[in-house]
PATORKOL-738298 format. One line per 4 residues: number of its first residue (from 1); their letters; for each residue x, y negated, z of C-alpha. Coordinates in pm, whole numbers, plus 50000, padded with zeros to 5 digits. Layout:
N
NUM	a	X,Y,Z | ... $
# end
This chain:
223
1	xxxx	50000,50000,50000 | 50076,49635,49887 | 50177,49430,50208 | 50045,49158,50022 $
5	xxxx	49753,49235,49971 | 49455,49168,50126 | 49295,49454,50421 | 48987,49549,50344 $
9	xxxx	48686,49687,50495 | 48338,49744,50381 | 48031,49863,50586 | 47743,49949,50354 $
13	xxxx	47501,50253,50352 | 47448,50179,50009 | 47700,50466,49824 | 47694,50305,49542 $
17	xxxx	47756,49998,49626 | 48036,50074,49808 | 48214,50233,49530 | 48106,49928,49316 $
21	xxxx	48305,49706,49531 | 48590,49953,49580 | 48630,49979,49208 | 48639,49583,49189 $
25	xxxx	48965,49592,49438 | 49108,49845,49246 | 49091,49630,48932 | 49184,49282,49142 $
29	xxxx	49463,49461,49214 | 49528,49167,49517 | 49320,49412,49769 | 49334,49735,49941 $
33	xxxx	49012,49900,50102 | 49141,50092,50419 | 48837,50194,50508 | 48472,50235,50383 $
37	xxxx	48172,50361,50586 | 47777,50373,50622 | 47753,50375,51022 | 47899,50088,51240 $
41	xxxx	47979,50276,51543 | 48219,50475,51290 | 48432,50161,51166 | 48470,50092,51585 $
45	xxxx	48622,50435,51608 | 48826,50373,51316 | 48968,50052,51419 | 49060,50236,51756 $
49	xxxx	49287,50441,51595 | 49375,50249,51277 | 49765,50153,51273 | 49689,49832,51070 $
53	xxxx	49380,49567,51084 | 49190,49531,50777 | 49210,49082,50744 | 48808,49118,50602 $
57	xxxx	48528,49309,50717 | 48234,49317,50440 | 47921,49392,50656 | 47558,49458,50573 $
61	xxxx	47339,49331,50744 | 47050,49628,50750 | 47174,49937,50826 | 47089,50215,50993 $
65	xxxx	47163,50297,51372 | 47378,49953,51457 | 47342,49679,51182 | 47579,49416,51059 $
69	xxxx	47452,49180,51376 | 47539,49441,51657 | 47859,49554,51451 | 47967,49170,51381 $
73	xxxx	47946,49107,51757 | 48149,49370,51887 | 48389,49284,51648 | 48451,48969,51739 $
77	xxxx	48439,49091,52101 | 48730,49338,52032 | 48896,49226,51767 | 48818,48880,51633 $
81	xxxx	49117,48847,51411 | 48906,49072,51144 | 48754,48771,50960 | 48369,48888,50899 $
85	xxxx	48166,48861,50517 | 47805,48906,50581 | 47622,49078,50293 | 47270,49070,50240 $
89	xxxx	46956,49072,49974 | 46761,48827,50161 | 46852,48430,50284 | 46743,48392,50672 $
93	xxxx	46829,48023,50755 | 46778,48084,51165 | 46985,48396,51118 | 47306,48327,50909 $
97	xxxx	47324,48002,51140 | 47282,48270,51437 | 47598,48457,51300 | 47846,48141,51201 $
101	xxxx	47775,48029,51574 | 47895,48406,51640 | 48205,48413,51457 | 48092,48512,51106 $
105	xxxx	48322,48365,50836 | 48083,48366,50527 | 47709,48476,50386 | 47697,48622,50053 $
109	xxxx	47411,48799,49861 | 47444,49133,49722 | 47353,49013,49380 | 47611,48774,49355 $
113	xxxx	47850,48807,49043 | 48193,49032,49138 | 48388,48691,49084 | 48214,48552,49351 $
117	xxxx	48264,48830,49607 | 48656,48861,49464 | 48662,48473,49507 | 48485,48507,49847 $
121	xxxx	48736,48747,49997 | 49001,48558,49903 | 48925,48229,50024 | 48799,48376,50374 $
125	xxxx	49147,48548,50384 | 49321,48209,50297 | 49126,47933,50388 | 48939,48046,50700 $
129	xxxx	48563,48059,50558 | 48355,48073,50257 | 48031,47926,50150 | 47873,47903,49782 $
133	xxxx	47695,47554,49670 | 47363,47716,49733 | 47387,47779,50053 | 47543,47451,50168 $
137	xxxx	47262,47264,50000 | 46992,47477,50158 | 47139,47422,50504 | 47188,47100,50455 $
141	xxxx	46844,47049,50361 | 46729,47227,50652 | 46894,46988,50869 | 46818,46685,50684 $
145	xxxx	46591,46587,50938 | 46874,46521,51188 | 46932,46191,50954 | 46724,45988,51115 $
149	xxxx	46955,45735,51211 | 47290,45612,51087 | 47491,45596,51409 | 47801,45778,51433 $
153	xxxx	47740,46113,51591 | 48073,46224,51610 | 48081,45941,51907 | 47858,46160,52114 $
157	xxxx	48110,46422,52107 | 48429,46259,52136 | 48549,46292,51786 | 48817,46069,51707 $
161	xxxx	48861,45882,51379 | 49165,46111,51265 | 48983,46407,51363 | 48659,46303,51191 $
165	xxxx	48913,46310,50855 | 49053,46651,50925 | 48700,46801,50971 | 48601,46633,50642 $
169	xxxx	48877,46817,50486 | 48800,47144,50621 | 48442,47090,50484 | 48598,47087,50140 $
173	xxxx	48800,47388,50232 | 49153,47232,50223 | 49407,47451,50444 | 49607,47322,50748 $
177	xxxx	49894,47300,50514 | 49710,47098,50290 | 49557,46848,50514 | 49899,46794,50647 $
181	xxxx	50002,46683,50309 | 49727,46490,50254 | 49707,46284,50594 | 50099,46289,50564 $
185	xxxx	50103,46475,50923 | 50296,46780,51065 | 50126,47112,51058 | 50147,47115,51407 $
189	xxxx	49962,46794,51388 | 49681,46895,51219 | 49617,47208,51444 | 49655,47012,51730 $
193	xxxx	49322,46854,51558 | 49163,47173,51462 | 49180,47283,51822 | 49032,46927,51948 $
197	xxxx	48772,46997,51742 | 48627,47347,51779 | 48706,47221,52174 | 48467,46936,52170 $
201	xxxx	48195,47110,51951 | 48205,47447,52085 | 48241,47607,51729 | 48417,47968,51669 $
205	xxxx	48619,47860,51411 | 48650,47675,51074 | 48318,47802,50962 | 48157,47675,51269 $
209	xxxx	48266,47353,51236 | 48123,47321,50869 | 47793,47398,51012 | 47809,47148,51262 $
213	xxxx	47944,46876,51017 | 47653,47016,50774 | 47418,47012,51114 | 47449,46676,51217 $
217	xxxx	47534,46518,50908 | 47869,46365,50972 | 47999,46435,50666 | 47850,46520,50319 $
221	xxx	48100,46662,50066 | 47901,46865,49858 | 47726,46621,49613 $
# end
């Protein structure tokens, strides 16, 4: 196996699905699947043996015996560096919000095109999270209710001007290394920030953080 390459796992009880998306690694050639399953409670046993960590856990949501939302919790209970895809047929607003504020790392459909899931994996991997256009503009029409007034609600939560700026750049999925360059600061810097922020808004991680930018409309990249 490729060192370089991007740890996979993917827990479906859809057969052929699964061997859908393990065909599409094998012809990305930038992934390895370590492990495949239909049953949640076997991917825990797995991982309690496993020598190496896949980096991305695909995860459907409706399975049998424990589904994605049991298996995504005790993940991130006992071993949150495994960044988490969610994969479902159907869009539930309260419920993909429910699993970003849990740790999830990206929502994707099961019809999407294999570019998108290949593009998906990849930018979770690299950049932290992943969201497509039509999901941001659905949440952020759900929440377009919270612009009722044009204060500055970063104020009520202690966000600083500099930090405001990084979380605007994590919004439009720049890495740390990237907003360091671009704000001319020091990696170090702009982590420093990072941790300020998922401090003072109680998200999980980067994902979080875009839904609370998206929540309470501080900033509004997408259009």
């Amino acid at each position: 196996m490729n060192d370089h390459k991007i740890k996979l796992a993917l827990i479906d009880d859809h057969i052929l699905f699964r061997k859908g998306i393990k065909a599409l690694m094998v012809d990305s050639e930038k992934m390895d699947c370590l492990f495949d399953t239909d049953q949640g409670h076997l991917f825990i046993e797995w991982l309690g043996a496993a020598g190496a960590l896949p980096d991305v856990a695909l995860i459907d949501i409706e399975m049998a015996g424990m589904n994605g939302i049991e298996l995504s919790e005790k993940l991130q209970k006992s071993f949150p560096s495994i960044k988490i895809i969610i994969l479902s047929m159907h869009f539930r607003e309260s419920l993909v919000v429910s699993l970003v504020e849990k740790g999830v790392r990206g929502y994707l459909p099961k019809n999407a095109e294999p570019n998108e899931l290949l593009s998906a994996i990849e930018t979770v991997h690299n950049r932290g999270f992943y969201f497509n256009d039509t999901f941001l503009k659905t949440m952020h029409a759900a929440f377009s209710g919270n612009k009722k007034n044009t204060s500055d609600k970063t104020l009520g939560y202690g966000i600083t001007a500099r930090e405001k700026e990084v979380l605007h750049l994590i919004c439009r999925e720049f890495t740390t290394q990237e907003i360091a360059d671009k704000l001319f600061l020091s990696v170090r810097t702009v982590d420093g920030h990072r941790n300020n922020l998922l401090q003072k808004t109680g998200a999980r991680n980067s994902a979080g953080l875009v839904l609370f930018a998206i929540r309470n409309s501080i900033v509004d990249p997408w259009y």
